[in-house]
Every structure is written in structure tokens, then in C-alpha cells.
C-alpha positions as CSV (number, residue, x, y, z in Angstrom):
1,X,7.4,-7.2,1.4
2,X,8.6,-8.1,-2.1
3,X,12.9,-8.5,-1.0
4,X,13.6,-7.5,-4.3
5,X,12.0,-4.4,-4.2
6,X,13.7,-3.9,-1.0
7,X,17.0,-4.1,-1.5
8,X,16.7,-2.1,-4.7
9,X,15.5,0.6,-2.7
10,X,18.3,0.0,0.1
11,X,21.1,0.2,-3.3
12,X,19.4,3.2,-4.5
13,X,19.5,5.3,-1.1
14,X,23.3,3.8,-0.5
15,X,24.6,4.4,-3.9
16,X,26.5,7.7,-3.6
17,X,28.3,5.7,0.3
18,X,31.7,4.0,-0.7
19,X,31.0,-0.2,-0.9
20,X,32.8,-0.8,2.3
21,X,30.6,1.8,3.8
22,X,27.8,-0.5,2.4
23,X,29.1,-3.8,3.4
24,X,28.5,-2.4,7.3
25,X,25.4,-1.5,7.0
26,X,23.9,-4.5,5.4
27,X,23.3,-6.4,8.9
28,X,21.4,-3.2,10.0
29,X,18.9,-3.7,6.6
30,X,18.5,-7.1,7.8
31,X,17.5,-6.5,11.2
32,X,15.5,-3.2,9.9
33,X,13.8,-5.2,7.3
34,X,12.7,-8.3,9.6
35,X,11.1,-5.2,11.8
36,X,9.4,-3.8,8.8
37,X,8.1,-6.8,8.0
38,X,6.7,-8.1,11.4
39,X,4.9,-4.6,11.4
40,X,3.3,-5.7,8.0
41,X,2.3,-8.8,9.1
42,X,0.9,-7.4,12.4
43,X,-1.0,-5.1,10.5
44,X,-2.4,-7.5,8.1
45,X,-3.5,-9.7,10.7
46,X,-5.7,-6.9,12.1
47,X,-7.1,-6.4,9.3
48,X,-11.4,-8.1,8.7
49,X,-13.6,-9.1,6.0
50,X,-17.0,-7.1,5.7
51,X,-20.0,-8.8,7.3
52,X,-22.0,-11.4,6.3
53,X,-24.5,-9.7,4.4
54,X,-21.9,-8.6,1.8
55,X,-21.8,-10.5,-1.4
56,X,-19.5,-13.2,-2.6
57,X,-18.2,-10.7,-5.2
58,X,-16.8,-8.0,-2.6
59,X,-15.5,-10.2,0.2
60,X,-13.7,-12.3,-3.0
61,X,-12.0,-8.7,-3.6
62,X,-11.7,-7.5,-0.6
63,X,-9.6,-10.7,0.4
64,X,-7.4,-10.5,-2.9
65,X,-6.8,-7.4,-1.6
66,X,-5.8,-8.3,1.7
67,X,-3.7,-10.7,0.1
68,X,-1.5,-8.7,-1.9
69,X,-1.8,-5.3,0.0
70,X,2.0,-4.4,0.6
71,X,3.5,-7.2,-1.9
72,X,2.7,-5.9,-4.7
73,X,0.9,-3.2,-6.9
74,X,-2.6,-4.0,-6.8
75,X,-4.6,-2.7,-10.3
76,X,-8.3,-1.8,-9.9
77,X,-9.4,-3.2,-13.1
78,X,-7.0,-5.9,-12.3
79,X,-9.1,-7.0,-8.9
80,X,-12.4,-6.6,-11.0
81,X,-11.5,-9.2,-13.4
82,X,-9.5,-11.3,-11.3
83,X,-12.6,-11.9,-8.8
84,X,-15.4,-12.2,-11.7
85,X,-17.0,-8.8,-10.8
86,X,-18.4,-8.2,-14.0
87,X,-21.2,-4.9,-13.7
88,X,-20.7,-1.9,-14.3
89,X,-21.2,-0.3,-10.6
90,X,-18.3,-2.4,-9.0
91,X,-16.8,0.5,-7.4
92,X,-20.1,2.1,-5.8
93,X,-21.0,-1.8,-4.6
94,X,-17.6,-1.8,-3.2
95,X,-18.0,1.2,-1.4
96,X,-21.5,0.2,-0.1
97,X,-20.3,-2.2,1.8
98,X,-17.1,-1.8,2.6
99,X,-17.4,2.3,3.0
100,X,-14.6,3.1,0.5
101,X,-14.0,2.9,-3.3
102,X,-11.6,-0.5,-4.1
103,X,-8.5,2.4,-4.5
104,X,-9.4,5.0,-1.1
105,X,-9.7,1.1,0.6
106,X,-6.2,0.4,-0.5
107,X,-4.5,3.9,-0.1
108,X,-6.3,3.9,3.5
109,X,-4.8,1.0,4.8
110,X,-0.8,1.5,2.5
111,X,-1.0,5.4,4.8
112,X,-2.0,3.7,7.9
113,X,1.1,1.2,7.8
114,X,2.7,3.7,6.8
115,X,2.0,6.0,9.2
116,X,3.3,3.2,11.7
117,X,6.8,2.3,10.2
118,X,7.5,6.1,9.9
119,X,6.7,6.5,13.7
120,X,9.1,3.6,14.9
121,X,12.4,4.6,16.3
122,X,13.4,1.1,14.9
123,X,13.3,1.9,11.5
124,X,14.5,5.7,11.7
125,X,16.8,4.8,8.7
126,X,14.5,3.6,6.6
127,X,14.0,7.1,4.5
128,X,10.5,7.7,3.2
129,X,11.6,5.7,-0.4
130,X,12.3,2.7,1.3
131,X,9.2,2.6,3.5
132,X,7.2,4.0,0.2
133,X,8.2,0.9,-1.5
134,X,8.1,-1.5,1.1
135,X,4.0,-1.0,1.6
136,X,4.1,-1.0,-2.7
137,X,4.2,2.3,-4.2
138,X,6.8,2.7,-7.4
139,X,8.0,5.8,-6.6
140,X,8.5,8.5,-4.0
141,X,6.3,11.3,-5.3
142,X,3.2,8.9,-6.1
143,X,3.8,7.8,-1.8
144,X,4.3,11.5,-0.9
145,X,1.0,12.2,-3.3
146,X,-1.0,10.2,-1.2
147,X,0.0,10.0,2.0
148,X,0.0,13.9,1.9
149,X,-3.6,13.7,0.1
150,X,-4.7,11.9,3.5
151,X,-2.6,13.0,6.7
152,X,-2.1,16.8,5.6
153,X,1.8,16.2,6.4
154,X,4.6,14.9,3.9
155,X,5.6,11.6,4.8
156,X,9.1,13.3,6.1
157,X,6.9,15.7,8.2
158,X,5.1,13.0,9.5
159,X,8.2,11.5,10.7
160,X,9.6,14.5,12.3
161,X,6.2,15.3,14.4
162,X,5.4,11.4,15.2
163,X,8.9,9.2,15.4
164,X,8.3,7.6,18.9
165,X,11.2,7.4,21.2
């Protein structure tokens, strides 16, 4: 998870608290972050590479996508170029063999995680910015877009019916 990002986020959600108020609190981002991120690596650990029959082009992709899922913005085009996919039906060759288009396959697996850090009583402070960020959206709306678009709850719904604990 990019720090940066992170603590930008943590600033942003803090702002209107007076600085000694802040100051308190930062050992808690630390320990709430180091959860956050042992979730993401957990998750990325779990996640494969499509079988053997699947060309060179899509497992190079799939693994740059694996690689910078929840670090940093991924662009489709970006991915395209980037692994030397150069026809025109990289999407629907994607999606043959690995069942989703390059963008479902990496909303799918940012609303999984995040379905996960919004339902751990560890990280019941994070509010749904922070964890929106940390799997690599840019804003809330665009995280509460999508995650709706997939779960049928906001991601401040899903908290409320799923926060273990």
C-alpha cells in the first residue's frame, strides 16, 4: 500500500481534530496500517495465474497486474502496451481465459479486499476513504461506484451489516 497515499488519506479524515488530538492517534495508524497491509499481502498471495494453456501475452498481464493490484492505479491501455499485447481483441482474449475483461478482473479482486478490511473489527477506524485508497482508488465516489456496482451495498452499508466482532 503506497504510505504516501496513506497518510494523505489519514491527514484528510483528521484535519478538522486539533494537532494534539492527531499526535495520539498516529500510533493507532501505525498499528492499523501494518494490519491493512498484512491483509493485502495475504490476499495477494492467494491470488493464481491462469493455466497453462493460456498465452504468454495474458499470464504477462495478468502478473503485472498482480503486481501492482493495490499499489497503484493500474491503466488498461497502460497493461496492454506495457506487456506487448498488440491486437485489437485484448480485452475479449483476456476474458477468454481468465473469465473477466482486464478492468471487471481488477475491480473484482480491489471489492473483494475490500470487502475484507471493511469487515475487520481491527481496522473499524479506517473510514471507507482510507480503505478506498489503500486497495488504489483516487477518490471516494469512484470506490463507492464500484463496490456498490458489485455488492448491491455502499461500502458504509457493507460495514454496518458485515464488521466481525
Amino acid at each position: 500500500m503506497p504510505s504516501g497515499l496513506f497518510i494523505q488519506a489519514c491527514l484528510m479524515a483528521l484535519k478538522p481534530m486539533r494537532s494534539n488530538r492527531i499526535l495520539q492517534l498516529i500510533p493507532a495508524i501505525h498499528v492499523s496500517q501494518a494490519i491493512c497491509q498484512e491483509i493485502i499481502r495475504s490476499y495477494r498471495r492467494q491470488l493464481t495465474v491462469p493455466e497453462d494453456d493460456c498465452p504468454p501475452q495474458i499470464k504477462r498481464v495478468v502478473e503485472t497486474i498482480h503486481r501492482d493490484l493495490f499499489r497503484k492505479p493500474i491503466g488498461i491501455y497502460e497493461l496492454k502496451v506495457q506487456c506487448n499485447f498488440g491486437s485489437k481483441g485484448y480485452s475479449g482474449k483476456f476474458k477468454y481465459y481468465v473469465g473477466r475483461t482486464p478492468k471487471d478482473y481488477i475491480l473484482h479482486h480491489q471489492c473483494e479486499l475490500a470487502k475484507q478490511l471493511l469487515s475487520d473489527p481491527r481496522l473499524s477506524e479506517f473510514n471507507c476513504l482510507e480503505v478506498g485508497i489503500a486497495i488504489g482508488f483516487q477518490s471516494l465516489s469512484s470506490f463507492s461506484m464500484a463496490f456498490k456496482s458489485r455488492t448491491g451495498y455502499s461500502p458504509s452499508e457493507w460495514r454496518s451489516r458485515n464488521l466481525e466482532g
